[in-house]
C-alpha beads as a LAMMPS data file, in Angstrom:
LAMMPS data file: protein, C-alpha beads

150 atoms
149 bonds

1 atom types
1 bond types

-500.0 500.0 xlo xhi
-500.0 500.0 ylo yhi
-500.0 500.0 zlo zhi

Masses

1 110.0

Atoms # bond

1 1 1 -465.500 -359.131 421.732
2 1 1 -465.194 -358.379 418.185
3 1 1 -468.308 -360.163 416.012
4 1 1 -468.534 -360.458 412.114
5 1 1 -471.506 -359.980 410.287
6 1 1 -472.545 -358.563 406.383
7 1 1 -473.281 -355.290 406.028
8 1 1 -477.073 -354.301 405.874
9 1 1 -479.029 -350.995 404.006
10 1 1 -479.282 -349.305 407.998
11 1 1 -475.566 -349.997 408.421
12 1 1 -474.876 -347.698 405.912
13 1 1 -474.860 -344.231 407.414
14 1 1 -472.351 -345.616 410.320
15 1 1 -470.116 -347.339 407.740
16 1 1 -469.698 -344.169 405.197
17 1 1 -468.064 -342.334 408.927
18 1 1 -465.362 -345.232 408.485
19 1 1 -462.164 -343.341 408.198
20 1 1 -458.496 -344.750 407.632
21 1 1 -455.337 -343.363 408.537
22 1 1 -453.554 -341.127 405.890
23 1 1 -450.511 -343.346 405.625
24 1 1 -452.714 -346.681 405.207
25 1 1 -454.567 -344.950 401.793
26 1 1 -451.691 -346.424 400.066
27 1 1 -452.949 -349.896 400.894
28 1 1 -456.569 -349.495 400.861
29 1 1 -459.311 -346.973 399.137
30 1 1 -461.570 -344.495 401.192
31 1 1 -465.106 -346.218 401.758
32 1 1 -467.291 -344.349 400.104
33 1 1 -464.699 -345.843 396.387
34 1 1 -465.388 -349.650 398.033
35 1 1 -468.892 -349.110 398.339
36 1 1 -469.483 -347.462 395.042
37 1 1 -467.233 -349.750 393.035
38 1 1 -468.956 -353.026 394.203
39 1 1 -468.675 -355.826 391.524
40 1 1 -472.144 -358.180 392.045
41 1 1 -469.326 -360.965 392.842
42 1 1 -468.696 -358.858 396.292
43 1 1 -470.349 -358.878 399.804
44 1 1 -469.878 -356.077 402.370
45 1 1 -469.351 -357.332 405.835
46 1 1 -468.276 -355.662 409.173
47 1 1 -466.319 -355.909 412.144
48 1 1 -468.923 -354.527 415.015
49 1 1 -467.602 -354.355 418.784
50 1 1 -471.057 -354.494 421.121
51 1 1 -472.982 -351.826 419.114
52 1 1 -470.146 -350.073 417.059
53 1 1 -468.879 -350.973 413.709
54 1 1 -465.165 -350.689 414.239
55 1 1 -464.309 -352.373 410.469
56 1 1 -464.787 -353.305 407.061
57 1 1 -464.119 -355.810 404.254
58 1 1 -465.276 -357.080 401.151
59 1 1 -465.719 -360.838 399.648
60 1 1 -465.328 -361.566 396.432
61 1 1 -466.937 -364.903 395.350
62 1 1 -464.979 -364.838 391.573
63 1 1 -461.885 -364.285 393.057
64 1 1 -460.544 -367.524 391.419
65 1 1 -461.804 -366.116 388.383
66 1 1 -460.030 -363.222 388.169
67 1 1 -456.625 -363.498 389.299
68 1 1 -454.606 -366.817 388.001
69 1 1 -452.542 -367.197 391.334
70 1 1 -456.119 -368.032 392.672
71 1 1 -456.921 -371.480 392.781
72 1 1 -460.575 -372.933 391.652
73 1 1 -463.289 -371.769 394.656
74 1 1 -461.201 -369.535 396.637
75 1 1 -462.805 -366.407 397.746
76 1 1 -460.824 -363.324 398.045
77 1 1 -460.686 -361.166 400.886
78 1 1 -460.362 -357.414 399.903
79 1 1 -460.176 -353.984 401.891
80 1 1 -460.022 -354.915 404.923
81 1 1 -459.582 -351.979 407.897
82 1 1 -460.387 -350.871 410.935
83 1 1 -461.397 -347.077 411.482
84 1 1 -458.709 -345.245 412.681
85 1 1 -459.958 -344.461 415.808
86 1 1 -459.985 -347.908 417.821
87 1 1 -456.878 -348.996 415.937
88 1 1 -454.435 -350.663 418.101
89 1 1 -457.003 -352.000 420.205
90 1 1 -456.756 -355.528 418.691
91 1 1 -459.872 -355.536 416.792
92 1 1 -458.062 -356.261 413.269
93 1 1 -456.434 -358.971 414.871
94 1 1 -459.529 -360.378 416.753
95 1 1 -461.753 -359.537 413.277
96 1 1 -459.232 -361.751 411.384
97 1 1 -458.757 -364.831 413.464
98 1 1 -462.902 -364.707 413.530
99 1 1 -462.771 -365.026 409.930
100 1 1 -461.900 -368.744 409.364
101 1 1 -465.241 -369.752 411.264
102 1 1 -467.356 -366.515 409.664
103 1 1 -466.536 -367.397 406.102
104 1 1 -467.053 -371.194 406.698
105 1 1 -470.788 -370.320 407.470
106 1 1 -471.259 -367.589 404.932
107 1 1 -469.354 -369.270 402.060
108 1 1 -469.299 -373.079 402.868
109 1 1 -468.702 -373.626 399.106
110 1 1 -465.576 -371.818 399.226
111 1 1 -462.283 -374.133 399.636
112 1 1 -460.097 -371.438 400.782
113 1 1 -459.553 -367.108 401.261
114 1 1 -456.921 -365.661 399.462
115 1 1 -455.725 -361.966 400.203
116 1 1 -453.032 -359.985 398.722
117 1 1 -451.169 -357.073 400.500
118 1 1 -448.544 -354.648 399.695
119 1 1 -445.249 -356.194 400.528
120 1 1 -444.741 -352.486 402.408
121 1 1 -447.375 -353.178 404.615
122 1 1 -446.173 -354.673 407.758
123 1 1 -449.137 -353.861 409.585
124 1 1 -451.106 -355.990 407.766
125 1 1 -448.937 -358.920 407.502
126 1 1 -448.744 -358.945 410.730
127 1 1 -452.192 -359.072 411.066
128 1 1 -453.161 -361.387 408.801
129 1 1 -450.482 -364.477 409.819
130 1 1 -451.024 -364.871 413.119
131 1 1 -454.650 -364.680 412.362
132 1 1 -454.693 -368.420 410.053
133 1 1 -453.323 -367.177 407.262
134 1 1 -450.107 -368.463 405.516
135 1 1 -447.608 -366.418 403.210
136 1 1 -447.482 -368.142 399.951
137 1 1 -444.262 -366.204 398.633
138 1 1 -445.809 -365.823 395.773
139 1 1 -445.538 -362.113 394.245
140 1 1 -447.896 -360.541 392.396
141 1 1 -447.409 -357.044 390.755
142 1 1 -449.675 -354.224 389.654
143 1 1 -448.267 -350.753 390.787
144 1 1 -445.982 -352.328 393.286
145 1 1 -445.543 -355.655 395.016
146 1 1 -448.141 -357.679 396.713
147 1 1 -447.524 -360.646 398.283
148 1 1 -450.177 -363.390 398.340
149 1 1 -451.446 -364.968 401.678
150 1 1 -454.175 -367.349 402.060

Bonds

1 1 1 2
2 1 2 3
3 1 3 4
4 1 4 5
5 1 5 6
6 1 6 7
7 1 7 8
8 1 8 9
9 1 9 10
10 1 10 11
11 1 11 12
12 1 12 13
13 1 13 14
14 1 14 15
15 1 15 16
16 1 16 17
17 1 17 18
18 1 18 19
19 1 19 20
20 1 20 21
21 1 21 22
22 1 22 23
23 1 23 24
24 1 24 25
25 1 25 26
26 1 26 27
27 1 27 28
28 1 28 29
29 1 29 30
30 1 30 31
31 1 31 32
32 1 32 33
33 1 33 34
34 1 34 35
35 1 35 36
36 1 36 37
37 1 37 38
38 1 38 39
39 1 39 40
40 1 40 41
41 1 41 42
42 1 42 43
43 1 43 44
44 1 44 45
45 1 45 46
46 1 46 47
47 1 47 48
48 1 48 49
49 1 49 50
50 1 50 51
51 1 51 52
52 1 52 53
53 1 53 54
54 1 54 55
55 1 55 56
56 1 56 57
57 1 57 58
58 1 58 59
59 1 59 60
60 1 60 61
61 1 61 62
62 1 62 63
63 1 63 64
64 1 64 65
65 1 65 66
66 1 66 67
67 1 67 68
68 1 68 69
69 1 69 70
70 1 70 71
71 1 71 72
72 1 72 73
73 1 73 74
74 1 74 75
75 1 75 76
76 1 76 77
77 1 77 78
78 1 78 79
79 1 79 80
80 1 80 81
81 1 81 82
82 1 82 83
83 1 83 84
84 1 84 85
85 1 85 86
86 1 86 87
87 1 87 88
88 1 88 89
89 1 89 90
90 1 90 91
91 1 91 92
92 1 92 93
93 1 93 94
94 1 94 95
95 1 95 96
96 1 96 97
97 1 97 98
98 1 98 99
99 1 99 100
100 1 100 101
101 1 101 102
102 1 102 103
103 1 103 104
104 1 104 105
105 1 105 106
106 1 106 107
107 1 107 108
108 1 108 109
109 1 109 110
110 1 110 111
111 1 111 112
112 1 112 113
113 1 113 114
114 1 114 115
115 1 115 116
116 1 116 117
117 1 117 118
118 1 118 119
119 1 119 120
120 1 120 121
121 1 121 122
122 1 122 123
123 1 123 124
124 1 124 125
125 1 125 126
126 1 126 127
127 1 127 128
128 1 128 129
129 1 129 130
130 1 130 131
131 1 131 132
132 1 132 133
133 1 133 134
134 1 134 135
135 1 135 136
136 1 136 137
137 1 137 138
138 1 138 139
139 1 139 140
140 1 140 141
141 1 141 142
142 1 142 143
143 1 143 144
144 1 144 145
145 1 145 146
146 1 146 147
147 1 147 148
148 1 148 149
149 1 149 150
């Protein structure tokens, strides 16, 4: 059973041996870039199965703040994976419908989670809706399309 939590200083060494798949760098950055990019708005957190951390994904807490399709106290959900060795197991799935009930206790303040993802990504999407989340439609462009779902 997959379990949430935030990352911690002795998670660390485990977490930097997070790898992704070559063809998913296009979506999200290698860890070591998430970790050493951190805005202070952002939490670590991590998808652990028994003892193993199987995943990883940031909150950002100015989310609204920073991106106008973001309405006022929604957090934003960034870099989300799974290491590419138990993909396909079902953790990203399991990881994401745990979320809703995770983020409720960690950010009660928080009226919703927005997360963007390459329209390309299929993988994702098909994560993410059957997980809660709901495709707004909405597009938003930087290098290429992202559509919003929260």
């Amino acid at each position: 059973m997959i379990s949430l939590k935030k990352m911690e200083s002795q998670d660390i060494e485990k977490v930097l041996q997070l790898k992704i798949k070559a063809e998913q760098t296009q979506y999200v950055g290698p860890i070591t870039t998430m970790l050493s990019t951190l805005e202070p708005s952002e939490e670590s957190h991590l998808l652990v199965q028994g003892d193993e951390i199987v995943g990883f994904f940031l909150i950002d807490q100015l989310y609204s703040h920073r991106y106008d399709f973001s309405g006022p106290g929604e957090i934003g959900l960034l870099g989300y994976f799974v290491d590419a060795s138990p993909q396909g197991q079902g953790f990203g799935k399991a990881g994401v419908k745990a979320l809703k009930a995770y983020l409720q206790i960690q950010y009660p303040q928080a009226s919703a989670v927005v997360v963007t993802v390459n329209c390309k990504n299929l993988g994702a999407i098909k994560t993410y809706l059957p997980g809660g989340f709901k495709d707004t439609g909405q597009l938003y462009t930087v290098t290429g399309q992202a559509r919003s779902i929260s």
